[in-house]
C-alpha positions in Angstrom: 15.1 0.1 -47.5 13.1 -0.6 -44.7 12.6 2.4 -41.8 12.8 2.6 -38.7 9.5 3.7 -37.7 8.0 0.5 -40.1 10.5 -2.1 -38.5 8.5 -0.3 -35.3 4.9 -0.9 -36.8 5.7 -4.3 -37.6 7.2 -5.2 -34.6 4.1 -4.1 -32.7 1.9 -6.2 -35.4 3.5 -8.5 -34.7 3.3 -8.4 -30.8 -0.5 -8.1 -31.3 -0.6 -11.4 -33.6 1.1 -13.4 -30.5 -0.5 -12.2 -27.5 -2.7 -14.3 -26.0 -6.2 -12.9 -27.3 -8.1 -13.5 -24.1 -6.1 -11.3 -22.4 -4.3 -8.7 -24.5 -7.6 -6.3 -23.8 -7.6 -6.6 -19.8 -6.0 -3.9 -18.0 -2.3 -3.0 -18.0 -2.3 -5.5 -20.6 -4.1 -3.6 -23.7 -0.1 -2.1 -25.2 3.7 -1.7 -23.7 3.0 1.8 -22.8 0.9 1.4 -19.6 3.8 -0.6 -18.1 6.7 1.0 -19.5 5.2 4.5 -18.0 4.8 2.6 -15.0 8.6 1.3 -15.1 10.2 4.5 -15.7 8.2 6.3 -13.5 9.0 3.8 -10.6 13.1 4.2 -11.7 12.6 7.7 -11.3 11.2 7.7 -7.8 14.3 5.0 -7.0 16.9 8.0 -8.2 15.4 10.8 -7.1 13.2 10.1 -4.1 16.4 9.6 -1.7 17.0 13.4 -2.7 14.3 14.7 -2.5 13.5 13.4 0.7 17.1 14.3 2.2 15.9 17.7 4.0 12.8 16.1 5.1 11.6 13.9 8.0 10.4 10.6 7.6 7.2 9.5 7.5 5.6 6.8 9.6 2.9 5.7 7.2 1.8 2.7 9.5 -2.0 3.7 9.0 -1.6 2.6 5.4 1.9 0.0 5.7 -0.3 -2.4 8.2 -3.1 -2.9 5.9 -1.0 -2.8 2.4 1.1 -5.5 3.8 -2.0 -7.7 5.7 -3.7 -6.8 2.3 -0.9 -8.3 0.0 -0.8 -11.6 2.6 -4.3 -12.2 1.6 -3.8 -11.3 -1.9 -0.6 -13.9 -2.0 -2.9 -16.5 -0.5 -5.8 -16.3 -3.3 -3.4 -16.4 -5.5 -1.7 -19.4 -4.3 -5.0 -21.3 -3.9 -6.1 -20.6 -7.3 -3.0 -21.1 -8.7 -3.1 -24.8 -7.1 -6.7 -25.4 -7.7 -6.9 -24.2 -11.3 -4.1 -26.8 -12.3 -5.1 -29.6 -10.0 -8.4 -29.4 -11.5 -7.0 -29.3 -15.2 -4.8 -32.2 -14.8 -1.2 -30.2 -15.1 2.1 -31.8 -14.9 5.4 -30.8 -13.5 6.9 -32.0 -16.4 5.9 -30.5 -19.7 2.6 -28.2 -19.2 1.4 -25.9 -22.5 -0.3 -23.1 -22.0 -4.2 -24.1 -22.6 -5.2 -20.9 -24.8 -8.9 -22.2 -25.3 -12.1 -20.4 -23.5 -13.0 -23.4 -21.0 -13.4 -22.1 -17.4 -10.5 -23.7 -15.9 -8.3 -22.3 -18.7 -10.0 -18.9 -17.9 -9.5 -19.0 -14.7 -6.1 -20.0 -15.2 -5.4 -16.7 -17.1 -7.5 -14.9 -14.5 -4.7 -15.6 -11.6 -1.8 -15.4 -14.3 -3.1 -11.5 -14.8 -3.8 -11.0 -10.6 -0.1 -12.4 -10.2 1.2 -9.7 -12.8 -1.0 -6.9 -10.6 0.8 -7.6 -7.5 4.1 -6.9 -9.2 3.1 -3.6 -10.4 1.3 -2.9 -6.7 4.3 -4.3 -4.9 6.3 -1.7 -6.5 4.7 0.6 -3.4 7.1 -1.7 -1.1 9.8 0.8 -2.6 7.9 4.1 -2.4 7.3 3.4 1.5 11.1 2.6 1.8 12.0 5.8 0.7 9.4 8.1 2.1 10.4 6.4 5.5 13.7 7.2 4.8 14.6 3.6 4.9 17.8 3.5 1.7 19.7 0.6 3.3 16.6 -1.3 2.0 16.5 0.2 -1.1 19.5 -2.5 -2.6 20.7 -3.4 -6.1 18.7 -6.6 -5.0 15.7 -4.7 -4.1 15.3 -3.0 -7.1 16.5 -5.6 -9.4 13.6 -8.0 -8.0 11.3 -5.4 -8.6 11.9 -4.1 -12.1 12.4 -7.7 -13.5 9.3 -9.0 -12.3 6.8 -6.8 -13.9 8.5 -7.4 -16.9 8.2 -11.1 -16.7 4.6 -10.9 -16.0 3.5 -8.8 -18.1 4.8 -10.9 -20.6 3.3 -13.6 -19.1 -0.1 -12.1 -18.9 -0.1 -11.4 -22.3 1.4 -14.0 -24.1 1.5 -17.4 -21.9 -1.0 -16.9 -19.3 -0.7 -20.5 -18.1 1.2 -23.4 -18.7 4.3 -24.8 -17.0 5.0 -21.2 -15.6 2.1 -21.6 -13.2 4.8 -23.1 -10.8 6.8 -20.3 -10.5 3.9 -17.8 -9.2 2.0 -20.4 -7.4 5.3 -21.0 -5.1 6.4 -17.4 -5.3 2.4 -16.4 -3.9 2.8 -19.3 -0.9 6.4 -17.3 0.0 5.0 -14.0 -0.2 2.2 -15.0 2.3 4.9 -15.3 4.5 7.2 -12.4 3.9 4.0 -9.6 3.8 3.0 -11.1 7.2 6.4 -10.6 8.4 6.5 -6.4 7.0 3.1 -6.4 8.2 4.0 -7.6 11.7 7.3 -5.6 11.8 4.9 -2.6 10.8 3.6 -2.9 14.2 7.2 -1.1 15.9 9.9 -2.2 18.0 7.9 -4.3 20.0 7.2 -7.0 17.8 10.9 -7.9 16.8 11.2 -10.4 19.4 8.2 -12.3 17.7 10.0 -12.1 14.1 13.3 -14.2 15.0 12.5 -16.3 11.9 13.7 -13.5 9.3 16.5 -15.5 8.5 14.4 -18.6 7.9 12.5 -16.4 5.1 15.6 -15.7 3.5 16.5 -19.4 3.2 12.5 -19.9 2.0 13.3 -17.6 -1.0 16.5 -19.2 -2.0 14.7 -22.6 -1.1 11.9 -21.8 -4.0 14.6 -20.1 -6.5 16.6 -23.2 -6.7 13.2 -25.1 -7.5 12.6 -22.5 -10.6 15.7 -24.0 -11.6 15.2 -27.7 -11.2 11.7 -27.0 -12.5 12.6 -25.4 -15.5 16.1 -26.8 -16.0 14.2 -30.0 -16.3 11.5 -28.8 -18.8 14.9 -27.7 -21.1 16.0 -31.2 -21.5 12.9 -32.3 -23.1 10.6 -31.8 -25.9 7.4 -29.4 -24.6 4.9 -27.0 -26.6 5.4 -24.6 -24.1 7.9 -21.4 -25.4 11.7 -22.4 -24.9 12.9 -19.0 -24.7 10.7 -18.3 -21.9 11.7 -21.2 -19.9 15.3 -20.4 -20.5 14.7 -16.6 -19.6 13.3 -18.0 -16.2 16.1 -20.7 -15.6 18.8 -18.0 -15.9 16.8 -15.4 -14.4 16.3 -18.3 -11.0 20.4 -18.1 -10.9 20.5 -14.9 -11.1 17.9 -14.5 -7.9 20.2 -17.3 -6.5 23.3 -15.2 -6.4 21.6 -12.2 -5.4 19.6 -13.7 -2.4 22.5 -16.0 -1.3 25.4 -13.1 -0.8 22.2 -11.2 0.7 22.0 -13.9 3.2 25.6 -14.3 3.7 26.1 -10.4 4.0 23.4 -10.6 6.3 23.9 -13.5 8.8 26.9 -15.6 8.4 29.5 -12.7 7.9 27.9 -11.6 11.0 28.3 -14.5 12.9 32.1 -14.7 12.1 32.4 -11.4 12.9 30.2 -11.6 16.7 32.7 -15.1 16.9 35.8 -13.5 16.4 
């Protein structure tokens, strides 16, 4: 009878055998336990942060919030750009797109942006640590975290094993909103005085759910025909698009139309 510990061994051979080998040796990317560490450790400063910082005052942190966020706007816009560029100039389709596992330079630097989307997953988790060291919990949500976690999961999978293909869609339009959404923290970051310049909050909201529900056209599509690009990956990103879709759309009714009615009544 098999073990558990050699089930263990060849799961993890076999993890190794399907990565993609020009990235399974870049950084974060080399075994699970770099980002697992880096997963519990972030669920442990969502549970116990709020209590340890109870009997404390909140920090302001606007030396280092202004240029994190201004920093992650620029960052977002790379990564859009080279998202575009790098399938524009290898010919991808909307349709069915593989993942182009070979050495050429646009397939390299395909995998490049793939691995720089993953990083700002694992550095957006600081969006989180700033919440609660500001003593900000309202905005630490089910929602909030849930968006969080998720992510660096799916793109550390992505990294490793399909760092390309039809999944370039889903970061390069998730890197155009997040160009947005860091300049509006960043702007926010500034203090009271700017809220009268950030009216459009409400407008970003709909520009999330707007890109959600083309992750699910996108990939909903690319289930109804026959591709060489993994099924169970596309499928783990339609329902995972819904999911984001209920989430974000009884944020935004929560938020503004429930609201409304209320201000109406």
């Amino acid at each position: 009878m098999t073990t558990f510990a050699e089930k263990l061994e060849r799961f993890q051979a076999w993890t190794i055998e399907v990565s993609d080998p020009r990235t399974d040796q870049w950084l974060l990317l080399t075994s699970p336990a770099p980002i697992t560490v880096i997963f519990v450790l972030y669920l442990l400063i969502v549970f116990a942060g709020p209590g340890f910082m109870r009997h404390r005052n909140p920090l302001t942190l606007k030396w280092i919030i202004i240029p994190y966020n201004l920093g992650l706007v620029g960052l977002s816009a790379y990564m859009a750009y080279e998202f575009f560029m790098s399938a524009y100039l290898a010919g991808y389709s909307l349709k069915c797109q593989p993942v182009d596992y070979s050495n050429s330079p646009l397939a390299l630097r395909m995998a490049n942006v793939c691995w720089w989307f993953f990083f700002s997953k694992v550095v957006e988790l600081l969006d989180t640590v700033f919440f609660i060291l500001r003593k900000k919990p309202e905005q630490v949500t089910f929602l909030h975290v849930y968006h969080h976690c998720t992510m660096i999961i799916n793109w550390y999978l992505g990294a490793k094993y399909i760092a390309g293909g039809q999944s370039f869609f889903v970061a390069m339009l998730n890197s155009f909103v997040h160009i947005f959404m860091y300049s509006y923290y960043g702007l926010a970051a500034f203090g009271p005085h700017m809220q009268k310049y950030l009216w459009w909050k409400r407008y970003l909201t709909k520009m999330q759910l707007a890109q959600f529900l083309a992750f699910v056209v996108h990939m909903g599509y690319n289930l109804t025909i026959e591709c060489a690009f993994p099924k169970g990956y596309t499928i783990a990103v339609f329902i995972y698009a819904i999911s984001l879709i209920i989430l974000f759309g009884n944020f935004y009714y929560r938020t503004y139309s429930s609201k409304k009615k209320t201000k109406t009544n």
